[in-house]
C-alpha positions in Angstrom: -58.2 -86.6 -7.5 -54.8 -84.8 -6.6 -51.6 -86.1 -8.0 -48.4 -84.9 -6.6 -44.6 -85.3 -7.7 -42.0 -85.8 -4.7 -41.1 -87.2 -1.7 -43.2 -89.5 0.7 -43.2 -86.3 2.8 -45.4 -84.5 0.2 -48.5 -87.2 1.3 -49.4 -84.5 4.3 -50.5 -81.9 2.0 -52.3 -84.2 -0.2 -54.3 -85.8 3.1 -55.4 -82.1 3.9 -56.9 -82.0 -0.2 -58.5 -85.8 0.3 -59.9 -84.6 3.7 -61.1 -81.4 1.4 -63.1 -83.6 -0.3 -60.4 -85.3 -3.1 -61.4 -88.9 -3.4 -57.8 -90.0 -4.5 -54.6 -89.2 -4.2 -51.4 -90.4 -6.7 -48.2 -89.6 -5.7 -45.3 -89.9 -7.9 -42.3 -90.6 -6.2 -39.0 -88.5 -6.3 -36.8 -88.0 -3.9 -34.2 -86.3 -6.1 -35.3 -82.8 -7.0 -36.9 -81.8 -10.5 -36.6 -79.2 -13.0 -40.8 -77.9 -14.1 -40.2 -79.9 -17.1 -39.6 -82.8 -15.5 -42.2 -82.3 -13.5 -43.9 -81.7 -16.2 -43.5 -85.0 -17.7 -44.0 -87.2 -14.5 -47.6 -85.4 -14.3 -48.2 -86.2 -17.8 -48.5 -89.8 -17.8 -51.1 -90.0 -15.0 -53.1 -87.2 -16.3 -53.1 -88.6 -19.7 -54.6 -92.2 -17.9 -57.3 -90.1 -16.7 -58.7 -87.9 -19.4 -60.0 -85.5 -17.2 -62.1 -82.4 -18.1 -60.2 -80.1 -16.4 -56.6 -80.1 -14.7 -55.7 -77.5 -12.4 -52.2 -76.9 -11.2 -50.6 -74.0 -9.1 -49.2 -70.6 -11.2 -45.9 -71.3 -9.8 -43.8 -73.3 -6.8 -42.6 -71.8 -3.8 -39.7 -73.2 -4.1 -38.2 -72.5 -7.5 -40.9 -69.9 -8.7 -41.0 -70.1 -12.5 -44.1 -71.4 -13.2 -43.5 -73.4 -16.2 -45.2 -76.5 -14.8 -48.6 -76.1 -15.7 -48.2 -74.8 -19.0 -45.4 -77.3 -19.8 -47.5 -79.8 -18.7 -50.9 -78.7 -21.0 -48.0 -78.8 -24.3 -47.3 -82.5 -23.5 -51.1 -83.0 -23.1 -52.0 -81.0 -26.0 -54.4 -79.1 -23.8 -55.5 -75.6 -24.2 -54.8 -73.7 -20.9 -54.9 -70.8 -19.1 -52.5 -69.3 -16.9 -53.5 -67.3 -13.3 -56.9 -67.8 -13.8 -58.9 -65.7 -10.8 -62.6 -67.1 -11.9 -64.1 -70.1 -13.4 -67.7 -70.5 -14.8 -68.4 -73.6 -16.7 -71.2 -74.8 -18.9 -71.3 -76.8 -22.7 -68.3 -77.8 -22.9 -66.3 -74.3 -22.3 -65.3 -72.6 -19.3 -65.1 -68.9 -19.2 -61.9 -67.7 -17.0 -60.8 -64.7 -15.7 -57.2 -64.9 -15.8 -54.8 -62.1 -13.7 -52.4 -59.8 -15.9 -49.6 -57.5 -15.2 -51.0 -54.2 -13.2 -54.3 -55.5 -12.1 -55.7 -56.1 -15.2 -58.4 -58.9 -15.8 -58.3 -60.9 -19.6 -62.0 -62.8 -19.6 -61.0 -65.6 -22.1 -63.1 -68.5 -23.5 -62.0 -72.0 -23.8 -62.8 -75.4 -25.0 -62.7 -78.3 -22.6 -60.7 -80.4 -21.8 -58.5 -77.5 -20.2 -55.6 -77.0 -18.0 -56.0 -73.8 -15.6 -53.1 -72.9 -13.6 -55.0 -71.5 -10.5 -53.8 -68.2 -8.5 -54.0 -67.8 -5.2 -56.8 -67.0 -3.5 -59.8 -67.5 -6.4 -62.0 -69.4 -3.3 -62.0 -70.0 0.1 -61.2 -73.4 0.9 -63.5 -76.0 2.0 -63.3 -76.6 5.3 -62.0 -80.1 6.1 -64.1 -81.6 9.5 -62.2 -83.7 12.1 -64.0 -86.7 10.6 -63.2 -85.9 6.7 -59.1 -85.5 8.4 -59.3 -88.9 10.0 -61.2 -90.7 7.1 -58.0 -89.0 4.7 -55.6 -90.8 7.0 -57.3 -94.0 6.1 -57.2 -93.4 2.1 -55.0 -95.1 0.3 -52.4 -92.4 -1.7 -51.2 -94.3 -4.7 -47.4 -94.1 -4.9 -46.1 -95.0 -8.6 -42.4 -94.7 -10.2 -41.9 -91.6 -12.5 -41.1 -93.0 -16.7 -38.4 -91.1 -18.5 -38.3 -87.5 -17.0 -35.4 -87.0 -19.8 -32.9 -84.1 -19.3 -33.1 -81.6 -16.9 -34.2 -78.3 -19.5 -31.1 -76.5 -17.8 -28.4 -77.0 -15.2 -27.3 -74.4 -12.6 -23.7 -74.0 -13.0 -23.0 -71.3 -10.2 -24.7 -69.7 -7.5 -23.0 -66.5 -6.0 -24.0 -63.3 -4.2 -23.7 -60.6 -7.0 -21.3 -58.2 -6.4 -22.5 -55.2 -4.6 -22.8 -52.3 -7.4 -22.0 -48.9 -7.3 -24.6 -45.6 -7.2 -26.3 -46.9 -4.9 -27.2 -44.1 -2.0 -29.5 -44.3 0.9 -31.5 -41.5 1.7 -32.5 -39.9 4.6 -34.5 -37.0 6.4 -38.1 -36.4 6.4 -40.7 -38.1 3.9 -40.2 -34.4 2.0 -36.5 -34.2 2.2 -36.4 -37.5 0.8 -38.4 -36.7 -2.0 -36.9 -33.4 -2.7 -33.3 -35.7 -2.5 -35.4 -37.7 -5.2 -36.0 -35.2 -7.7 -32.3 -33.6 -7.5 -31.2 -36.9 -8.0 -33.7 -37.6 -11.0 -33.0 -34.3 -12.5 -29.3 -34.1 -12.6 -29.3 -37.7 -14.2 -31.8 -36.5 -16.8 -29.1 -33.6 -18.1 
């Protein structure tokens, strides 16, 4: 099943996961734009209906990139989770994860299921979705249902502004070596 949160415009990237091989689709409608908490909380309710053994959600938006979703979203389920996962083996009611740190580093981590995984990009190749599998999505039903009480957005913006250009900045130029040897001048007398 894949359940989304938005607009009726967000239905044509949840046909290309039913004609991946999804069986259902739920879409939660919102044409106003949400905070991850909110999101958070619309996501919650349908999950909870389901009792799945294992949600997965994106490491972050492209939009607003902070990648509180998922993990908001296991705390209201009371779900252990796991965030950028890069592998998944399952097997007796755990799944073993690999899951992406800072610098290239990989954590291997045990957990209990039912899980929440927030998934990084690129950990499998997508299933390629036949011209039949497309046109049989078309004819799917997606479930549309109203959001409950999203609450309080968790913060407001009250400003956007291009930050004021700063000072010390310096661009360089010359060969790759002049640059460098610019570099280490530079380095060097702010080190004294």
């Amino acid at each position: 099943m894949v359940v989304s949160v938005g607009p009726e415009e967000a239905e044509e990237a949840m046909r290309r996961c039913l004609a991946m091989g999804a069986d259902r689709g739920i879409r939660i409608d919102s044409e106003e734009r949400l905070d991850p908490i909110q999101v958070a909380r619309a996501l919650a309710e349908v999950v909870r209906a389901e009792s799945p053994d294992l949600v997965f959600t994106g490491v972050q938006s492209a939009d607003a990139v902070q990648a509180a979703t998922g993990t908001a979203l296991a705390e209201l389920l009371d779900l252990p989770h796991v965030a950028v996962v890069t592998k998944i083996e399952l097997g007796d009611g755990k799944a073993t994860v690999n899951r992406e740190l800072e610098g290239g580093l990989v954590d291997v981590v045990e957990v209990d299921t039912p899980a929440l995984f927030t998934i990084q990009t690129g950990i499998n190749e997508p299933r390629y979705a036949t011209l039949r599998a497309i046109k049989q999505a078309e004819e799917k039903e997606i479930d549309v249902r109203q959001p409950g009480d999203l609450g309080e957005p968790a913060y407001h913006v009250k400003k956007m502004f291009v930050p004021p250009k700063g000072e010390g900045a310096e661009l360089l130029n010359g060969s790759a070596a002049d640059v460098a040897q610019k570099i280490k001048e530079i380095v060097e007398e702010r080190m004294k």
